[in-house]
C-alpha positions, 0 to 999 in steps of 0.5 A: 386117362383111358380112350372114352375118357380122352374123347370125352376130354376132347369133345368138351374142348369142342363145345366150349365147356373146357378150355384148351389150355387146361385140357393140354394140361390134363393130357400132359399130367396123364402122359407123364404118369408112369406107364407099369406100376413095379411090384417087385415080381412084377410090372402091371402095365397101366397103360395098356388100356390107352394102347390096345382098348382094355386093360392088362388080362392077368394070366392065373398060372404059374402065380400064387393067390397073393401075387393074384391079388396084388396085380388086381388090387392095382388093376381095380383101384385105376377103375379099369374092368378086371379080367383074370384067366386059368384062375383057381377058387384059391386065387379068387378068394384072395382077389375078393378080399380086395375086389369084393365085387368080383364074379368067379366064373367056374366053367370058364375059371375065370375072375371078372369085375366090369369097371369103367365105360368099355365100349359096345361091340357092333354085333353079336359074337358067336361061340359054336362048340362041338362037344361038352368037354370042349365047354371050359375054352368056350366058356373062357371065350364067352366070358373074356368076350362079354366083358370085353363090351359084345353080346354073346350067343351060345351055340354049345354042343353042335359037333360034326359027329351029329351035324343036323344040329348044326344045320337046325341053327343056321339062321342063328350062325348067319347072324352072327358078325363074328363066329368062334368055333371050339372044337377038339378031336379032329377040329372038323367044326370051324371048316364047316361053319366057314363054309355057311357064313360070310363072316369071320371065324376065329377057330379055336383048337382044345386039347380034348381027345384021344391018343392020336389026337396029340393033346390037340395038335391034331384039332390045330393042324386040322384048323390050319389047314381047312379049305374053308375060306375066312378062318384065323386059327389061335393056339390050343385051349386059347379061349381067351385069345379067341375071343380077343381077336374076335372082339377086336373084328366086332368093334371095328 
């Protein structure tokens, strides 16, 4: 039993059509439902929908296909929306064997299937990137945050080094409840947008750049440190978490 279906629950105990009695029930059976399913290699958690408001997200890397599959296959037979990261064409032939409606995302690589009813975020959320090569972390933001129940607006390739772009879209940037900002090299971008908008920006570091840039650990310091208020910096390349914490701000 997830959150909208406990609330439906609840709300018929509250217009006479279920009775009580049979609703604490329902609630107990739920309850004592094991919590993970153990596959062996691992422990699909079942429950972290009822606790965190979607379902566990299945990180590709370091999984065979098979292993892949196998998490989905539990995931998708609860009714629960699908949602795997860092994903290979290799693993997401393995997940449609058993989710044949699942979507690849190449960009973002990224496996999705929207099951069940997922809330609706408040606003817009949106992803400004700097560049082109930063397009695989905006791309994994944008998707997780779609499938996470919130309407997207694209801002791509609006870095500092030409800021006129930028500044060309403000009215877009402004109406936005939430802005995510990807962005390597120096990770200039988020500080400059903080400094136009009145909402928060999730700024998100890749590892794109030169020699100096240390695999993105410059883009991170400089995020870090930016003089802009309202910015909360994630880890390098994270597109996904992003996009989490950037959900979690558009549906409060």
């Amino acid at each position: 039993m997830n959150s909208l279906e406990l609330q439906k629950l609840l709300e018929s105990v509250r217009t006479g059509r279920v009775d009580p009695a049979a609703a604490s029930e329902q609630i107990a059976a739920a309850m004592r439902a094991a919590p993970f399913e153990d596959l062996g290699f691992a422990r699909v958690d079942t429950h972290r929908e009822l606790r965190q408001g979607f379902p566990e997200v299945i990180l590709g890397i370091g999984k065979t296909p098979a292993q892949i599959a196998a998490i989905a296959s539990r995931i998708v037979g609860r009714g629960q929306a699908l949602l795997v990261t860092r994903a290979e064409p290799e693993a997401y032939e393995a997940v449609r064997a058993v989710a044949p409606a699942a979507i690849y995302h190449a960009e973002a690589r990224a496996i999705t299937l929207p099951q069940g009813e997922i809330p609706r975020g408040h606003g817009t959320i949106l992803i400004a990137c700097a560049g082109t090569s930063d397009l695989h972390v905006a791309e994994e933001a944008a998707v997780t945050a779609e499938l996470m129940g919130n309407t997207i607006d694209r801002l791509y390739d609006v870095g500092v080094a030409g800021i006129h772009r930028l500044l060309s879209e403000q009215n877009r940037i402004q109406k936005a409840r939430v802005v995510i900002v990807v962005a390597g090299m120096e990770g200039a971008l988020p500080s400059v947008v903080a400094g136009l908008v009145s909402v928060p920006v999730i700024a998100v570091p890749t590892s794109v750049g030169y020699g100096a840039s240390f695999g993105g650990v410059a883009a991170l310091l400089g995020m870090l440190n930016s003089c802009a208020n309202g910015i909360a910096t994630v880890n390098i390349d994270n597109g996904f978490g992003g996009a989490a914490m950037a959900s979690l701000i558009n549906h409060l």
